[in-house]
DRENFI-120081 format. One line per field, with one value per residue (C-alpha): residue number from 1; x, y, z; residue in one letter. Coordinates in steps of 0.02 Angstrom, whole numbers, m for minus. Example, Ala and Ser with C-alpha at 12.3 -4.5 7.8 and 13.67 -1.06 7.14 Angstrom:
BEGIN
seq = 1; 2
c1 = 615; 684
c2 = m225; m53
c3 = 390; 357
type = A; S
END
This chain:
BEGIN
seq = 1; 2; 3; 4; 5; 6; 7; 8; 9; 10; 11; 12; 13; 14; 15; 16; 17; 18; 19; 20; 21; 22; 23; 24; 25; 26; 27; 28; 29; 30; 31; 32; 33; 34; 35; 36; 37; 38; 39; 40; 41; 42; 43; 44; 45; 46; 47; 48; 49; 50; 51; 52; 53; 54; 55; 56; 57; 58; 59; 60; 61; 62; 63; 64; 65; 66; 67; 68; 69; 70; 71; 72; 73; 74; 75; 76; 77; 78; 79; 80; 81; 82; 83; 84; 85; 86; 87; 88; 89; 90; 91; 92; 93; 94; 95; 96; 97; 98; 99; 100; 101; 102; 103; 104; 105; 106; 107; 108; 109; 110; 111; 112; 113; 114; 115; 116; 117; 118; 119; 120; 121; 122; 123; 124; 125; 126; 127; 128; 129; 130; 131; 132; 133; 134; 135; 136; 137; 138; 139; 140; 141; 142; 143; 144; 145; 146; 147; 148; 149; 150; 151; 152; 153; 154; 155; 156; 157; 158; 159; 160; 161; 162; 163; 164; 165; 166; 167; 168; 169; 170; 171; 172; 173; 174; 175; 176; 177; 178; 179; 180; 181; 182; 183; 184; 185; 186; 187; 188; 189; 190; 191; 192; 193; 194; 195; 196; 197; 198; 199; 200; 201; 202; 203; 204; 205; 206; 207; 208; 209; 210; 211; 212; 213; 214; 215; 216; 217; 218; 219; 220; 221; 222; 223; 224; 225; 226; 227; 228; 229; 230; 231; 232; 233; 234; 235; 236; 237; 238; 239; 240; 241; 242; 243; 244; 245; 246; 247; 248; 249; 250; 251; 252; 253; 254; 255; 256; 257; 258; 259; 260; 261; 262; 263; 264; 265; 266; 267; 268; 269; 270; 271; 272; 273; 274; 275; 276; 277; 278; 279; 280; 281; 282; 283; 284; 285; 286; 287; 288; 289; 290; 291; 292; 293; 294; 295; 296; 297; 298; 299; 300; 301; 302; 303; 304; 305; 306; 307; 308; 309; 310; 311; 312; 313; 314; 315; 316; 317; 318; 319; 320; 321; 322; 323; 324; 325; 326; 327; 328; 329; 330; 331; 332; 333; 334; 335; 336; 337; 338; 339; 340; 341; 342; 343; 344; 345; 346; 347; 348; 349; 350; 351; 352; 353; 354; 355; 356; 357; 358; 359; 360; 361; 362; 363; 364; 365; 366; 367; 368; 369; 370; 371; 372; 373; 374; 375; 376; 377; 378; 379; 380; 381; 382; 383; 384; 385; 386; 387; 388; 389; 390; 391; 392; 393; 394; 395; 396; 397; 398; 399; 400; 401; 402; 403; 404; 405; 406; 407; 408; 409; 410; 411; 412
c1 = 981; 1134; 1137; 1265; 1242; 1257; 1400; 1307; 1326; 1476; 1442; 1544; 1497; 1507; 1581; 1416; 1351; 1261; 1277; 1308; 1311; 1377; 1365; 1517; 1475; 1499; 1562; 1458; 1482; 1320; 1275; 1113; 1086; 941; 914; 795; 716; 612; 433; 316; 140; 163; 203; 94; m44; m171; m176; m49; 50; 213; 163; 164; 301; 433; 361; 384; 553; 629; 485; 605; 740; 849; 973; 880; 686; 582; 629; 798; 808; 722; 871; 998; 916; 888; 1048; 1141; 1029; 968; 827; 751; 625; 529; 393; 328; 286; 233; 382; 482; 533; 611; 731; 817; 964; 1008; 1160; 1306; 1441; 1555; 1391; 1351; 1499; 1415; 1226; 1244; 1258; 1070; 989; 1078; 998; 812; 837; 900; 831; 661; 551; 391; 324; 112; 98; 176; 107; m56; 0; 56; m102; m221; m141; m140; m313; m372; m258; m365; m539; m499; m420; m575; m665; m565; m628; m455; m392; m563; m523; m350; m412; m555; m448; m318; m450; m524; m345; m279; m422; m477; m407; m235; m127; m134; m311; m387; m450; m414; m563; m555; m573; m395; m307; m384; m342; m171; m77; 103; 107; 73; 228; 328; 266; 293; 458; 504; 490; 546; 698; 873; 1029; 966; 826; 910; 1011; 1112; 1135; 1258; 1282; 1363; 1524; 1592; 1760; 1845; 1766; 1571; 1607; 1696; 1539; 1422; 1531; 1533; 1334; 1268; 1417; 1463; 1395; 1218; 1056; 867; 808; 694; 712; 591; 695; 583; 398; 294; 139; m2; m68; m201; m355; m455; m659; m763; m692; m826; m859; m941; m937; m1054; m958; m1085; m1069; m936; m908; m805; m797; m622; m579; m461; m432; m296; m254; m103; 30; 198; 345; 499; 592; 485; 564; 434; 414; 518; 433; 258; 350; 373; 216; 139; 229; 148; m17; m48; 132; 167; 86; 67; 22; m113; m238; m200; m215; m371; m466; m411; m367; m495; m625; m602; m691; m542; m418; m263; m279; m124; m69; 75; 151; 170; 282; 205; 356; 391; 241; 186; 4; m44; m173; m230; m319; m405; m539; m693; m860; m1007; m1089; m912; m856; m951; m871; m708; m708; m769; m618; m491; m513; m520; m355; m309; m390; m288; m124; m204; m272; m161; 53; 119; 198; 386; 396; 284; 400; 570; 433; 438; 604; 679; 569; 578; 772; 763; 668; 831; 936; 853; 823; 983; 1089; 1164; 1222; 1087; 953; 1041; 1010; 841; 837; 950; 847; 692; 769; 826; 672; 602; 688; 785; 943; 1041; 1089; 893; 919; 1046; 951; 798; 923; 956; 764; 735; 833; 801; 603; 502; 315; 302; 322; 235; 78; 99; 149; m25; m118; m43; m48; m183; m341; m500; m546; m437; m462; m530; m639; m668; m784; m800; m915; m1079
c2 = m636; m507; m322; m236; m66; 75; 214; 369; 528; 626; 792; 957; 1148; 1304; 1432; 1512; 1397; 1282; 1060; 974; 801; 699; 508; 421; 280; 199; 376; 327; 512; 526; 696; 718; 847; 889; 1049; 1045; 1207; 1190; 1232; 1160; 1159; 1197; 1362; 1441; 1548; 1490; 1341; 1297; 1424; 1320; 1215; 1334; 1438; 1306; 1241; 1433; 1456; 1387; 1510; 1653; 1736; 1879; 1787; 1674; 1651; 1513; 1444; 1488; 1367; 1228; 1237; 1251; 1070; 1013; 1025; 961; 807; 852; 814; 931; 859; 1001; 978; 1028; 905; 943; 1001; 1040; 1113; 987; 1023; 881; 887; 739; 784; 725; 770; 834; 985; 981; 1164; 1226; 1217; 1243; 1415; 1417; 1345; 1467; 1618; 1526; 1480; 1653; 1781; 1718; 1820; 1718; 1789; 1804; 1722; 1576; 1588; 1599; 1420; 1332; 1377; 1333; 1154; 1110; 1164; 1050; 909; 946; 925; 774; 687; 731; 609; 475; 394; 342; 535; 615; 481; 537; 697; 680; 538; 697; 816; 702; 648; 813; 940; 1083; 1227; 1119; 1161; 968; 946; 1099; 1031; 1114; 1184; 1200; 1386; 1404; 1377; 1545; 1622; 1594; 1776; 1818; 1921; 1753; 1666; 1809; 1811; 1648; 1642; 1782; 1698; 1533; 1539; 1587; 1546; 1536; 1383; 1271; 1100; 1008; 810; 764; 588; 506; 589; 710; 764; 934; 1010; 981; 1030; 1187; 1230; 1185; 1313; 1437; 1441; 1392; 1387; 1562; 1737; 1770; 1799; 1811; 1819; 1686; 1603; 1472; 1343; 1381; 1372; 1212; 1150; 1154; 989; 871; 912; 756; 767; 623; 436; 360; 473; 441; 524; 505; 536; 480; 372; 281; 118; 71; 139; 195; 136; 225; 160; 217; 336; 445; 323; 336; 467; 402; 447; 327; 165; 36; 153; m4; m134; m37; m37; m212; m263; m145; m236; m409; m364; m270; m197; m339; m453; m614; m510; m537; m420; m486; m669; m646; m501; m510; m730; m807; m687; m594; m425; m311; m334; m241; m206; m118; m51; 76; 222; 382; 514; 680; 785; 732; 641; 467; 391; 221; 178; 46; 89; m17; m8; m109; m151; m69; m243; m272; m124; m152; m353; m307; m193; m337; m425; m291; m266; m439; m463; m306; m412; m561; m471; m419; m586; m723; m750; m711; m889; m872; m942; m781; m674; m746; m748; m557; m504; m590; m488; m330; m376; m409; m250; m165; m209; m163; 13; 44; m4; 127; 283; 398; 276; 262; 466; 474; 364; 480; 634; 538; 505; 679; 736; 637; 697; 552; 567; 455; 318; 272; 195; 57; 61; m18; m145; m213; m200; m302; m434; m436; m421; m571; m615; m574; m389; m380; m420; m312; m166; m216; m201; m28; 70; m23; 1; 12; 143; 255; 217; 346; 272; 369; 259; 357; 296; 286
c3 = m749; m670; m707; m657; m568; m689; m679; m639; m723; m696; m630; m714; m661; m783; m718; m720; m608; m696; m692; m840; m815; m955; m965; m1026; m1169; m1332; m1448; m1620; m1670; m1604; m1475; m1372; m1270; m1138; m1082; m966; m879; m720; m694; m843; m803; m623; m640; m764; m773; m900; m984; m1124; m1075; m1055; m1187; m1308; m1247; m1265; m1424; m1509; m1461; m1623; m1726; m1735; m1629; m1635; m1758; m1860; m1926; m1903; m2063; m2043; m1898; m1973; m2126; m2012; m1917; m2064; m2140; m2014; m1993; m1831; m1736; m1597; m1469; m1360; m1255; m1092; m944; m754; m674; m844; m995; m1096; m1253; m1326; m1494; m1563; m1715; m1763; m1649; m1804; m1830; m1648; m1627; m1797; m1747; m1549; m1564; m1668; m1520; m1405; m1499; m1489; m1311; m1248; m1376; m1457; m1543; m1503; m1693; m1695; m1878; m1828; m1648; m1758; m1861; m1707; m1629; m1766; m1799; m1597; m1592; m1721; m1646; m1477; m1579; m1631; m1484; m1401; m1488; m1428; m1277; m1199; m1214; m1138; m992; m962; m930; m808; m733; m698; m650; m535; m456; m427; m421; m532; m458; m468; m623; m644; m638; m763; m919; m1077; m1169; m1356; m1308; m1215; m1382; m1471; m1281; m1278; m1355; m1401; m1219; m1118; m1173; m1161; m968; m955; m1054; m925; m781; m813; m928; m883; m836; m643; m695; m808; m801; m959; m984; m1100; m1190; m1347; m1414; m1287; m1349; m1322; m1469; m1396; m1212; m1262; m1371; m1232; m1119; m1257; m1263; m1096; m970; m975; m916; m823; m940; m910; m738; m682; m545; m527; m401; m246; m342; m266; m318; m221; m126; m248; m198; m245; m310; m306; m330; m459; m608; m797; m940; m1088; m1267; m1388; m1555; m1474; m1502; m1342; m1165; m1108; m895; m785; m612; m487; m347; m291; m258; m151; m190; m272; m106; m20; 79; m25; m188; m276; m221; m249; m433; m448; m384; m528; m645; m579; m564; m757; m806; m952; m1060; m951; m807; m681; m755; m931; m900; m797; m898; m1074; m1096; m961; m978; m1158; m1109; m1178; m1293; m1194; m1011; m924; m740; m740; m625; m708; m643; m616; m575; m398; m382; m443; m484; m497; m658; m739; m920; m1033; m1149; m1161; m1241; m1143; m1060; m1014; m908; m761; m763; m804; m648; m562; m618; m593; m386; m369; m427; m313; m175; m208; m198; m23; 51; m45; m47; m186; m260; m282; m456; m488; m420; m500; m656; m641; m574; m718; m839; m751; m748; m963; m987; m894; m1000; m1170; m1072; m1013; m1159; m1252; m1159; m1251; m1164; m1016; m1032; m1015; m860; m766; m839; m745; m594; m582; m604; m472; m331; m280; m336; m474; m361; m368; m524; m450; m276; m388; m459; m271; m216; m365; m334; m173; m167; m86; m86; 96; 46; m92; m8; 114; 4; m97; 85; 101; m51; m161; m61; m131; m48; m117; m293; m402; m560; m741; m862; m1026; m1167; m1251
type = X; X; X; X; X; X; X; X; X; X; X; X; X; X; X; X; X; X; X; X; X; X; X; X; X; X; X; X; X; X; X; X; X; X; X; X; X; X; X; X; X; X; X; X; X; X; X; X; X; X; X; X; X; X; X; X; X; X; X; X; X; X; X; X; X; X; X; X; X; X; X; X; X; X; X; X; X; X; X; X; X; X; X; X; X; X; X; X; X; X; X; X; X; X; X; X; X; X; X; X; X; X; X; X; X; X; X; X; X; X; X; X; X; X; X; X; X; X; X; X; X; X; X; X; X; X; X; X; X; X; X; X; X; X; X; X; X; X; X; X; X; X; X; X; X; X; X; X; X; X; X; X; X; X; X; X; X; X; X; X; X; X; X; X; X; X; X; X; X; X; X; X; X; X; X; X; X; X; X; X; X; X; X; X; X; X; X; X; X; X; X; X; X; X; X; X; X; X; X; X; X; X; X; X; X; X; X; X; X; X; X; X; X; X; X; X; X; X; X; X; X; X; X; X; X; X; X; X; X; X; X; X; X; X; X; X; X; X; X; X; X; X; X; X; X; X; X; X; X; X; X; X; X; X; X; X; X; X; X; X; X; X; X; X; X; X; X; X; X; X; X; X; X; X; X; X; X; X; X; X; X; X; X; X; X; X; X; X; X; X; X; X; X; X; X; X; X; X; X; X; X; X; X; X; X; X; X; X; X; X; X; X; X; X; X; X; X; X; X; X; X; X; X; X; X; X; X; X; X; X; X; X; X; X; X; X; X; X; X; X; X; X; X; X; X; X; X; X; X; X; X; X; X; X; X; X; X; X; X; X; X; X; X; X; X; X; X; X; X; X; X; X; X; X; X; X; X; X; X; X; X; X; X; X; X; X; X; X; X; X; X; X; X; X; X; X; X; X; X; X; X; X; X; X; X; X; X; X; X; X; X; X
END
């Protein structure tokens, strides 16, 4: 299968300073824009403090209510996306590009002048709270977390669990801290893609291209090093009926000279279903249902997992089963039907992600966020195609060691 290289984002500065980079496309009258500010989790100073900063920005501002802003989206037909990740503040409009002058100025006032009001801080709260309790019942959730604690450390901001307790903590004067120090014109970068005539560029100068406010200034903030805790670790949740399994370890930095072929062989060994890890632990063997290896991005950094879920007599088998296959990337060649097996998946998946220019949006927004600038996502077309067995094995005898491995068991 061919794919193409990608044209990369075109690069435009406000006269304030700040990059928007647009991504030219199919124009289905169709706007998204990220606004993305930097910091997230890394930068705070209790727990959910980001979180719940960005998410209570569109609760009230200066301008408009909270329910004022919820009409105005939802008579325009638009959809708002905001969340907080490890490096970031994320805030995402979808709308139709005709609305997209009318409502841009809405978001402006919630960005730049919120109100952060305590009855709704109060709501938000309550209902998050709640969503904790009960995702802390689930076995695959509870795993997550230790699996992060134990990666990173607990005096990282990665690595502190939440406690039920942190949600009645949080108080109207923590996200106007945090809100203080983290968003402004100084700390912010915009993606544009879909329709991008004059009319939406001159409204995305009118709000966010012109004029100085806030004054954070978070570019030169970086996280402490992980501080790693003890490799094997379980964790009794009772009246479960299944134990959830997280293996992995820190893996390499996007910037890294074998961080694409570490990708590919990810994909081999437990990234899809006829996979390694799928053939041997869920069809031969039958001791879980889904079994999976991926590498998530934590800002700048990347970790290697696999997760699955099991039946109690069949954790300690299935672990059996899992660094064996790790072993056999280590001690056996690859065949090459296996590999042209995978590059020709990998090179499928591609192109369902990248089609569209609103998809082909959120890969840029990734690799900026990585580090590694947007000619990584072509530069992992190449190494793709261009990937042999030889390496793969030797990237597995590198960065896959046992050794290294950190292991969370959580269950009955």
């Amino acid at each position: 299968m061919i794919l193409s290289h990608l044209a990369l984002p075109v690069t435009r500065v406000m006269p304030n300073g700040i990059s928007l980079y647009h991504l030219q496309g199919e124009d289905r009258g169709i706007v998204r824009l990220d606004i993305l500010f930097g910091g997230g989790y890394s930068v705070q100073h209790k727990p959910l403090q980001a979180l719940f900063t960005n998410r209570m920005l569109r609760e009230g501002s200066e301008g408009y209510s909270g329910a004022d802003i919820s009409r105005w989206l939802d008579y325009y037909g638009a959809w708002i996306d905001m969340y907080s990740s490890q490096g970031c503040n994320h805030i995402i409009l979808y709308v139709l590009a005709k609305h997209f002058p009318l409502l841009l100025p809405v978001v402006e006032d919630f960005i730049k002048r919120p109100l952060f009001p305590q009855d709704n801080l109060d709501v938000v709260r309550k209902n998050n709270k709640a969503h904790f309790l009960i995702n802390s019942q689930k076995v695959d959730v509870v795993a997550q977390r230790y699996f992060e604690r134990t990666l990173w450390g607990e005096s990282h901001p990665l690595g502190r669990l939440v406690e039920s307790g942190d949600y009645d903590a949080i108080t109207r004067d923590d996200l106007q801290q945090y809100y203080n120090e983290v968003y402004s014109n100084k700390n912010y970068t915009l993606f544009l893609s879909g329709t991008q005539d004059a009319a939406v560029i001159d409204a995305i100068a009118t709000a966010f291209g012109n004029g100085e406010w806030g004054a954070a200034d978070v570019a030169s903030v970086r996280m402490a090093p992980p501080s790693p805790q003890s490799g094997k670790q379980k964790i009794v949740l009772e009246n479960t009926l299944q134990s959830a399994i997280k293996v992995g370890c820190l893996a390499l930095p996007s910037t890294h000279p074998d961080f694409f072929d570490l990708r590919f062989l990810n994909v081999l060994l437990g990234g899809y279903f006829g996979s390694r890890l799928m053939s041997n632990i869920r069809e031969e063997n039958g001791y879980t249902y889904d079994i999976i290896s991926e590498i998530d991005a934590y800002g700048k950094d990347n970790v290697f997992v696999v997760s699955s879920q099991a039946a109690t007599e069949y954790v300690e088998p299935l672990l059996k089963e899992l660094y064996k296959e790790i072993e056999r990337l280590q001690t056996e060649e690859i065949p090459a039907e296996e590999v042209e097996l995978v590059r020709n998946y990998i090179m499928g998946e591609l192109c369902r992600e990248y089609e569209g220019a609103m998809a082909k949006s959120e890969v840029f927004v990734n690799a900026w966020l990585s580090g590694d600038g947007f000619d990584s996502v072509n530069r992992y077309i190449d190494a793709i195609k261009h990937v042999t067995p030889q390496k793969l094995q030797s990237v597995a005898r590198k960065y896959l060691q046992r050794d290294k491995m950190f292991e969370i068991v959580v269950g009955a």
